[in-house]
N, C-alpha and C positions, 0 to 999 in steps of 0.2 A: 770275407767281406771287407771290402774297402775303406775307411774312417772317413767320412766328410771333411774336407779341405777346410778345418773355423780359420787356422793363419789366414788364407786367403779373404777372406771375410770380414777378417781383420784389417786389411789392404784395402777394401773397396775406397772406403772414405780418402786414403790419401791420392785415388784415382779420380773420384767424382769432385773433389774440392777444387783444385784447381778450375776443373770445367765451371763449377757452380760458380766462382769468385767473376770468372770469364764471363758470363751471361749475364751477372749483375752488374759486373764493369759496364758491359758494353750497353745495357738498360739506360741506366742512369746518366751514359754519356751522350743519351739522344739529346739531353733538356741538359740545361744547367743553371745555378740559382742566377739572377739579374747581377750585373754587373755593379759597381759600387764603387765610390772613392774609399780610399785605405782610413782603416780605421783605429783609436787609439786604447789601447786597455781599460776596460771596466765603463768608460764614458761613451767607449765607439765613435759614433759620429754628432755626437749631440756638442763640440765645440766648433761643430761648421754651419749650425744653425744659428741664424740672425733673424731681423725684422726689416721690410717686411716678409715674410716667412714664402711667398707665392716666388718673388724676386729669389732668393736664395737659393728654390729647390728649381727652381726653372735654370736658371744657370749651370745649377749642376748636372741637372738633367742633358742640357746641351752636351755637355764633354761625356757623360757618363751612356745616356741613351735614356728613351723616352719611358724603359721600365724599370728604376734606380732601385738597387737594394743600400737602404741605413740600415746601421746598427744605431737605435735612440738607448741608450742606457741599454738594459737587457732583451729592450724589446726588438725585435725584426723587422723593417716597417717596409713598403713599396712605397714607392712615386711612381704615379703615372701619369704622364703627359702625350700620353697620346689617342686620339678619337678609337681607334681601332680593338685597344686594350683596353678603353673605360667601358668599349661597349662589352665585351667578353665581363666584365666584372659585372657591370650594371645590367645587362640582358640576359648573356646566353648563361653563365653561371652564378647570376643574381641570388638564387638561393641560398648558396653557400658562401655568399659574402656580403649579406646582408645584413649579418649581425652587428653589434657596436662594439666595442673593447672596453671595461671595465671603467672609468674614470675616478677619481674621486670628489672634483666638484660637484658635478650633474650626478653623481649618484646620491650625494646628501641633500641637493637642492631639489631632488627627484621626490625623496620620500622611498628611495632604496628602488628608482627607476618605475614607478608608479608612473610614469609618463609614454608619448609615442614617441618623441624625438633623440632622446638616451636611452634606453634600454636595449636589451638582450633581442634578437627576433626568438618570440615565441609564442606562443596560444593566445598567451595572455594579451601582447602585443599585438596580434593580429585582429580580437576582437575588441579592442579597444580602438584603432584603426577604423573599424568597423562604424562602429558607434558612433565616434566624431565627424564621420563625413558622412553617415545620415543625419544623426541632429544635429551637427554644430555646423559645419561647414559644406552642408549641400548646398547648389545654386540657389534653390530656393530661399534659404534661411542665408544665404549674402545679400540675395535681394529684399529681404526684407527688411538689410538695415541700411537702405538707399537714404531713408529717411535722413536718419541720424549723418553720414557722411556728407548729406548736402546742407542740413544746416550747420553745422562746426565748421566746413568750407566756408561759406556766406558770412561767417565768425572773423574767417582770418580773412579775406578778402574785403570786408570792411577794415578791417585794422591795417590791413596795406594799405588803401585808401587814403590814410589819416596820416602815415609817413611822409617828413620833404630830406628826411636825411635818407642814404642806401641803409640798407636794411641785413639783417642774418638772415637769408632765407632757411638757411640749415636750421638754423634753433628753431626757426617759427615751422617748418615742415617737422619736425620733431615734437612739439608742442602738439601742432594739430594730428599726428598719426597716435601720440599718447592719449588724447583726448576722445578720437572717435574709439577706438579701440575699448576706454576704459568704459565708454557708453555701450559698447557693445558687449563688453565683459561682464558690468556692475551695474549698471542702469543710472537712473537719474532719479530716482522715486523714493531713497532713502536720506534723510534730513541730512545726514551728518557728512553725506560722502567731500562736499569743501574742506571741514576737517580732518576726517582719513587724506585726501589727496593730498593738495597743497603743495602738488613738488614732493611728496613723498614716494611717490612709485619711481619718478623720472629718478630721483636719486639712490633708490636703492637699486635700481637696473644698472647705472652708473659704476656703481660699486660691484656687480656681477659682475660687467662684461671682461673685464681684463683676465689675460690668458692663465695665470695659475687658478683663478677663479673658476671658472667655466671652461677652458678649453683644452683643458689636457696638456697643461703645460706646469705639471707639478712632480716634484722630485716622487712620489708613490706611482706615478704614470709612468714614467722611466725605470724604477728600481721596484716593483711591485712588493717585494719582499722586506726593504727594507726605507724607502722612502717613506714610509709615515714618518719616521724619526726627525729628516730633514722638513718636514712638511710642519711639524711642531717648530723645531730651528727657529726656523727663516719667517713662521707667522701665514704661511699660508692655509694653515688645520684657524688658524682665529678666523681668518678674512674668512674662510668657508661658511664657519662655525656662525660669524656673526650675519652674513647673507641669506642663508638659513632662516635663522629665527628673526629676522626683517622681512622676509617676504610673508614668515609662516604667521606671524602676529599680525602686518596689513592684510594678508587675506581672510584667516579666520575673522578676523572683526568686519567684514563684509560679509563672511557667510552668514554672522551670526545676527547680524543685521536685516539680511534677506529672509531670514525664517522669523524672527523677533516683529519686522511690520507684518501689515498687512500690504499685500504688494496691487499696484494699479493693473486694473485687469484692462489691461489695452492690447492692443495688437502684438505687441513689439513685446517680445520677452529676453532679454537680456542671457547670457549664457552660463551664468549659476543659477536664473531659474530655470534653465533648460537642465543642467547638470542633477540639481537635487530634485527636478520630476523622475528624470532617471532611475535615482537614488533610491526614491519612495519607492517606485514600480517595479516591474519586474523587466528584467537585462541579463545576459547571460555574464556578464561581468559585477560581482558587488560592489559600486561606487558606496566610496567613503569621504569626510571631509576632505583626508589625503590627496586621494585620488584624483577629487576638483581643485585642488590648490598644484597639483603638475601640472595639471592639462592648462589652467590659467597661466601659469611658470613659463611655458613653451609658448603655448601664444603671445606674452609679452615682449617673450625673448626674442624670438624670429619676427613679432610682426611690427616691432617701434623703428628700431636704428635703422632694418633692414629697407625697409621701404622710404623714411626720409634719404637714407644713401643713396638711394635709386636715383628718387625724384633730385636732388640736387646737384647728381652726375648729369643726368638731363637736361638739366638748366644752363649747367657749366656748356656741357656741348654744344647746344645750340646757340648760346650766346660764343662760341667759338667757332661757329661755323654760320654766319650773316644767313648766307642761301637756305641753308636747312629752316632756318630760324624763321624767316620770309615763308617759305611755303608751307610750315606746319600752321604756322598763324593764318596765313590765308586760309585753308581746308575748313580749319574754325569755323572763323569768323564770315566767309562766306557760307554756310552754313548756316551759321545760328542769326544773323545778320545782327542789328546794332539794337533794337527795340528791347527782346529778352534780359539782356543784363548779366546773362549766366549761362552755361552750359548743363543741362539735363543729363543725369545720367541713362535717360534713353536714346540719347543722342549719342553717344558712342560709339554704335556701330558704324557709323557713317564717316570717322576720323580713320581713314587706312593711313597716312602718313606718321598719325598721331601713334598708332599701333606701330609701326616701324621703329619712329623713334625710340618706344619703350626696350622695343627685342634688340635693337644698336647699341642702345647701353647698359642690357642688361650684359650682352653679349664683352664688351670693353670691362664693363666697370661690377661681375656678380658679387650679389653681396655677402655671398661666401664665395672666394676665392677658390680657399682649399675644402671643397664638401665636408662634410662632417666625418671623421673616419670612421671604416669599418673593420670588420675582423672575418680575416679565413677559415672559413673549420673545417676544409676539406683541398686536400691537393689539388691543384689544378696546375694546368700549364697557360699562363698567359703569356701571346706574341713569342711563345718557344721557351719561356723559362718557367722552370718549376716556383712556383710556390705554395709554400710550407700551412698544415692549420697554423694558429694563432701567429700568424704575421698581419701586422696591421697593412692598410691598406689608404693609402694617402690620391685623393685625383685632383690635382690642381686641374681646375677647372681655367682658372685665369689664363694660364697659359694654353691649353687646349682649345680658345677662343681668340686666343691671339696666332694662332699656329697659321703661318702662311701657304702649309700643303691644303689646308680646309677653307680663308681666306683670303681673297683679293684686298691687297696692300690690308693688311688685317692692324694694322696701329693707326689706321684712319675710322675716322666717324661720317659712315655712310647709311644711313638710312633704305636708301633704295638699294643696297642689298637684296632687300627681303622681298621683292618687288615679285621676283619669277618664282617664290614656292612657297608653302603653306609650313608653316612650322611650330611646332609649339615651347610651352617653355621647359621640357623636359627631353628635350632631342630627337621626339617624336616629329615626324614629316610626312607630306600630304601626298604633294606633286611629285614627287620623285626619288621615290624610296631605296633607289641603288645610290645616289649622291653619296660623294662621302660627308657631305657636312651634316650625312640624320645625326650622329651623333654628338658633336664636335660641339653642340650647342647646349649648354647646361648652365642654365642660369639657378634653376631651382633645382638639380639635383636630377636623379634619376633612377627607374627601378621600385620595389618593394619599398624602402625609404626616401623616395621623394616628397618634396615640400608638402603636407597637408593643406597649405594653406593657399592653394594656384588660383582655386578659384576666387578667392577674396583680394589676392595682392594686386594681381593685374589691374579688377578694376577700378580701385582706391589710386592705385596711378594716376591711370590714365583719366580718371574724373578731376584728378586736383590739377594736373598738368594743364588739362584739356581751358581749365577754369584760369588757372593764372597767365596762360597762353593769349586768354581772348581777352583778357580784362586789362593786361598791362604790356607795357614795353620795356623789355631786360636787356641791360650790357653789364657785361663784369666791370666790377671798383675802377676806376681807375689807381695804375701804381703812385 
């Protein structure tokens, strides 16, 4: 009887390896990672970032292509500037790139991500999502602070009145978006809120907004592992530390405010009584003081600077472009005619010019540039190159609205643009859903994490626009 050949057996492997090496080779060589400028030891490409940060990566993007791999400190990041690839992230494989990346600002100013607009995608996040756009931010519960919106309007619109010098319209648009807000946030019904306020929220927002702060622009962001060290250094673990227990000390002394009176049973209930009815009742999410000190964090965050930006890019444009300026005022003012005094916010649907204007400069001037980033947790191939889980995930929006393959002469301020198709402020399109501009348009974001806040910002715009528009005659300073 014969011995089984084991040598032979023994061979197989230096037979099939080869083949095996071959078939991964040639795998792997269908994709390859995005292209990228050369990068430098242990820093990679974090010495070729500057400010402002949309101008920097659009340029690079130019030489490099519109799906740019950085290396930031250790981390892997994409830029994408282009309509076709945000929509593969935002749309077709939105799931898996929905999530956020660690930060360390927003996770201490979170409450360890106790929020919708930092956090992780998960259960938690999703019914919390839930919850804020039935109670807080349905249409309905927008309109029922029309109220509040048109008097603090009628507020500053007398006090422009009262002016013979030119004016900051930016401060005073920021004054008044700080103001309707904090009445929609905290109400007017407890004695003390003059003394909580006073310029105190506007300045501790001040002191957030800058990027080691808030926006992931801290040596721990970069060096996960060992950047808290530099983050002590340099004083950025203080600034956190100390923005933190600024916000957490003026919100608690509201919350504790609102449950300590007795509260005016009127129509209008402000959004910590809406939060602590929650609270008391039964929710599939247990709200805690925590919990209403984020949600209030992120709405002050996104909806103060954001919106005065807006309206003041507005202003700038139209007084830089005489014609536009001329016909949006007419649509008004014929309109409303001279008797009223004001602009109704029921009267809005009838400004289509007025609506153009807003999606023109949302479209030039978003007021996040760069969306908020996200993070990969799953391979995918965007526009032919692989990318990796935990690579972040950058969409310069500014530049994807400035892109000439999507608009006509796209560094001009055109309003009738928008004239031939229906679109909304998340890239969503009406009239003609093969277009390539469905997506190209991202003012608030898009997908699983777009802006919570669409329904409420649009028409806080267009009511204060609509008002300063019919009530007065604007030209920029003279130099």
């Amino acid at each position: 009887m014969e011995l089984f050949p084991y040598n032979l057996v023994l061979l197989l492997p230096l037979v099939f390896l080869p083949l095996y090496f071959l078939v991964k080779f040639s795998h792997q060589n269908k994709h390859s990672t995005p292209p990228g400028p050369p990068k430098l030891p242990i820093i990679g490409n974090l010495h070729q970032l500057g400010k402002p940060p949309r101008h920097i990566l659009h340029k690079l993007s130019q030489k490099y292509g519109p799906v740019m791999l950085l290396q930031l400190g250790s981390v892997p990041t994409v830029v994408i500037t282009s309509a076709e690839a945000a929509e593969q992230v935002l749309k077709t494989y939105d799931l898996d790139f929905c999530t956020r990346p660690p930060f360390a600002g927003p996770k201490r100013l979170t409450y360890n991500y106790l929020d919708i607009a930092f956090g992780p995608y998960c259960e938690y996040l999703i019914e919390m999502r839930k919850l804020c756009f039935l109670h807080l931010l349905s249409m309905k519960r927008v309109q029922s602070f029309a109220v509040i919106r048109e008097e603090e309007l009628s507020l500053m619109i007398d006090s422009i009145s009262n002016f013979t010098d030119p004016i900051d319209l930016f401060k005073m648009l920021i004054s008044l978006t700080d103001e309707i807000l904090s009445r929609i946030a905290f109400g007017k019904t407890f004695q003390s809120r003059d003394e909580l306020s006073d310029g105190r929220l506007q300045e501790i927002l001040y002191e957030t907004m800058p990027d080691p702060v808030l926006n992931g622009f801290s040596a721990s962001d970069f060096f996960p592992s060992v950047g808290w060290i530099f983050n002590r250094i340099t004083g950025v673990y203080g600034r956190i530390e100390k923005s933190f227990h600024d916000f957490d000390e003026f919100f608690q002394q509201i919350i504790d405010l609102h449950l300590s009176l007795e509260r005016n049973k009127s129509e209008h209930k402000d959004l910590i009584d809406v939060l602590l009815k929650i609270k008391d009742g039964s929710s599939t999410v247990r709200l805690t003081n925590d919990h209403i000190k984020a949600v209030l964090l992120d709405a002050f965050l996104a909806g103060v600077d954001t919106s005065a930006v807006t309206m003041n890019w507005a202003m700038v444009e139209l007084a830089r472009n005489p014609d536009a300026m001329k016909k949006v005022q007419g649509e008004i003012r014929n309109y409303v005619g001279t008797a009223k005094g004001k602009v109704e916010e029921s009267e809005l649907g009838q400004f289509l010019y007025l609506k153009m204007v807003v999606k023109e400069t949302l479209r030039l001037h978003p007021p996040g540039p760069l969306l908020l980033p996200r993070e990969c947790t799953k391979h995918h191939v965007i526009s032919g190159y692989d990318v990796y889980p935990n690579t972040r995930i950058l969409i310069n929006a500014w530049a994807i609205g400035r892109n000439p393959e999507y608009w006509d002469k796209p560094d001009q301020f055109i309003p009738e643009r928008f004239e031939d198709f229906s679109i909304d402020f998340t890239g969503g399109q009406y009239s003609d859903p093969t277009d390539k501009i469905l997506i190209s348009y991202l003012s608030l974001g898009g997908g699983r994490r777009s802006c919570p806040g669409m329904n409420m910002a649009p028409i806080s715009m267009e009511l204060i626009l609509a008002n300063l528009l019919y009530c007065f005659n604007w030209e920029l300073p003279k130099a």
